[in-house]
VEXVO-821344 format. One record per residue (C-alpha): residue in three letters; residue number from 1; x, y, z; chain. Coordinates in Angstrom, 1 decimal, m for minus. Layout:
VEXVO-821344
[r ALA,NUM,[X,Y,Z],A],
...
//
This chain:
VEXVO-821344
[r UNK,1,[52.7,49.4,m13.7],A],
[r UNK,2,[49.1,50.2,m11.9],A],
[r UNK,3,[48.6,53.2,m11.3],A],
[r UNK,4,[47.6,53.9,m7.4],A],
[r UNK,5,[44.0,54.3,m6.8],A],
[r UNK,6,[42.7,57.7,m5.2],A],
[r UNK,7,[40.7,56.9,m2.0],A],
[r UNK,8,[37.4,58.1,m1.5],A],
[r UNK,9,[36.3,59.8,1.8],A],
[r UNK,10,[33.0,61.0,3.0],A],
[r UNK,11,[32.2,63.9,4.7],A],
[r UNK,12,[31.4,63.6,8.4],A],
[r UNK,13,[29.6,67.1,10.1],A],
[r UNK,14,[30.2,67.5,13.4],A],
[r UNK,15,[27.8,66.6,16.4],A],
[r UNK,16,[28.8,68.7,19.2],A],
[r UNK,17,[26.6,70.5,20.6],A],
[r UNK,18,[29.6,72.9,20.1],A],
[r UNK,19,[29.0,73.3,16.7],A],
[r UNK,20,[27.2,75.4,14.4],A],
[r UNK,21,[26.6,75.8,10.6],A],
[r UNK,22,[27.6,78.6,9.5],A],
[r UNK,23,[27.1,78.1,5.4],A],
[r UNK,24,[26.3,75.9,2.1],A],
[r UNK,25,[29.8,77.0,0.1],A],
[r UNK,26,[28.4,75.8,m3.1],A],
[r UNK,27,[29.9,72.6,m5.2],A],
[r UNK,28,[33.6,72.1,m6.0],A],
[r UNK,29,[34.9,69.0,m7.5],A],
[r UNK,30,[30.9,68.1,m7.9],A],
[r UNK,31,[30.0,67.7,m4.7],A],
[r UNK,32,[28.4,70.5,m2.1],A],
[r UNK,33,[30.8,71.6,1.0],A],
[r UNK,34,[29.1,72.8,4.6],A],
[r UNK,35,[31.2,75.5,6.5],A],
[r UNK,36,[30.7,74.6,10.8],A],
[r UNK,37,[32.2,76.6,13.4],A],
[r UNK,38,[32.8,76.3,17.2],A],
[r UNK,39,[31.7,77.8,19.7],A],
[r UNK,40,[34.7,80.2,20.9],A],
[r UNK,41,[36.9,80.1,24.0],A],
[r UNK,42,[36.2,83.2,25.6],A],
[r UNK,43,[40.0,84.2,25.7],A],
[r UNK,44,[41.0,83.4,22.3],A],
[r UNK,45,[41.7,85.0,19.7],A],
[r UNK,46,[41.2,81.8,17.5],A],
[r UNK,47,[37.5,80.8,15.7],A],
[r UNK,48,[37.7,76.9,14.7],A],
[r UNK,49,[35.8,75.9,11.8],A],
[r UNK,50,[35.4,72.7,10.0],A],
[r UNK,51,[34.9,72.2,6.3],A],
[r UNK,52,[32.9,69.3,5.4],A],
[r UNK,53,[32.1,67.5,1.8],A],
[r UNK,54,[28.0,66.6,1.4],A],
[r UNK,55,[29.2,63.5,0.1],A],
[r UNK,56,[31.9,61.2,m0.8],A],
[r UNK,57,[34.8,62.9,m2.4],A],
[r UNK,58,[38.4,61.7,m3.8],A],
[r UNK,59,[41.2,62.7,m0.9],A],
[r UNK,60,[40.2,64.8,1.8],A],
[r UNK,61,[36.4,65.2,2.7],A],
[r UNK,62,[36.7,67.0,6.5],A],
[r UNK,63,[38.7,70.0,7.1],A],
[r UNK,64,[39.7,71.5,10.4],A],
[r UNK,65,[40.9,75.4,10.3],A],
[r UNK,66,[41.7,78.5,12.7],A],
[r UNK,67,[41.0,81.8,11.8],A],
[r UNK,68,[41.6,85.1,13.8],A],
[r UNK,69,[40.1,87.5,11.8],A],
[r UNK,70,[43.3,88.1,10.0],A],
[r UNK,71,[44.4,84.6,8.6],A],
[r UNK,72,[44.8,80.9,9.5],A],
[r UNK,73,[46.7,79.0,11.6],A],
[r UNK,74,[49.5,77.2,10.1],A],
[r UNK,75,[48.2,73.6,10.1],A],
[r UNK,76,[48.3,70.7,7.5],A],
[r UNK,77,[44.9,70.9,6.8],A],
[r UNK,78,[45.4,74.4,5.9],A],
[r UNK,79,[48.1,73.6,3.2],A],
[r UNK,80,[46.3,70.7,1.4],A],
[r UNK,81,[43.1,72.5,1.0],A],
[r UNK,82,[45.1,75.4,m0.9],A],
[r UNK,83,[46.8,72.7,m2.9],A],
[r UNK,84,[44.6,70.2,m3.6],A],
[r UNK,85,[41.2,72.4,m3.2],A],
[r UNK,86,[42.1,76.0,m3.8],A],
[r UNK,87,[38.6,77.4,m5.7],A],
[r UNK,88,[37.2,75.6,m2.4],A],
[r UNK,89,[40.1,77.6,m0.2],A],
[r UNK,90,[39.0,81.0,m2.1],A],
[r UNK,91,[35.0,80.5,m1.5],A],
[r UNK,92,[36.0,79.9,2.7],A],
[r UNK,93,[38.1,83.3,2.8],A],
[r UNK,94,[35.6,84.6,0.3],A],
[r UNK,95,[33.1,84.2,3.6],A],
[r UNK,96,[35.4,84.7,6.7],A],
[r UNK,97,[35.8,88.2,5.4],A],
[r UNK,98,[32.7,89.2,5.0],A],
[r UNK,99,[31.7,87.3,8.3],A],
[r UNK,100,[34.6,89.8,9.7],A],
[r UNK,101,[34.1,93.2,7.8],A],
//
């Protein structure tokens, strides 16, 4: 039996305008990650930010997250970066907290 080959993705920053880097997070699964966030709607309470691979990386390489100063929104891509990626998870809140406190 074959075993079933892990795709590879590659990380795509965002364009917009919109956008804005926020941070280099460092290398996880040897390749360097970019934090991005949006600029925010005036009457939310929700900061978007997108976590993107420098590189091409096995499974996910583009995150999309909330955060409202206290945690995330419950999304999917919230859920696989704590399972698939957490020292990657724990570097992000590592920064949202400071960027809060």
């Amino acid at each position: 039996m074959r075993s079933k080959k892990v795709k590879m993705w590659c990380g795509n920053p965002p364009d917009d305008q919109m956008w804005s880097k926020v941070c280099d997070l460092g290398k996880f699964d040897g390749i360097g990650w970019e934090m991005y966030s949006k600029v925010p709607d005036a009457d939310s309470p929700w900061q978007s930010f997108k976590l993107v691979a420098d590189g091409v990386v096995p499974g996910k390489a583009n995150y999309r997250l909330s955060w409202n100063g206290e945690r995330f929104a419950v999304h999917p891509h919230v859920e696989l970066l704590q399972e698939f990626r957490p020292a990657l998870a724990k570097a992000v809140l590592k920064v949202l907290d400071k960027a809060i406190a």
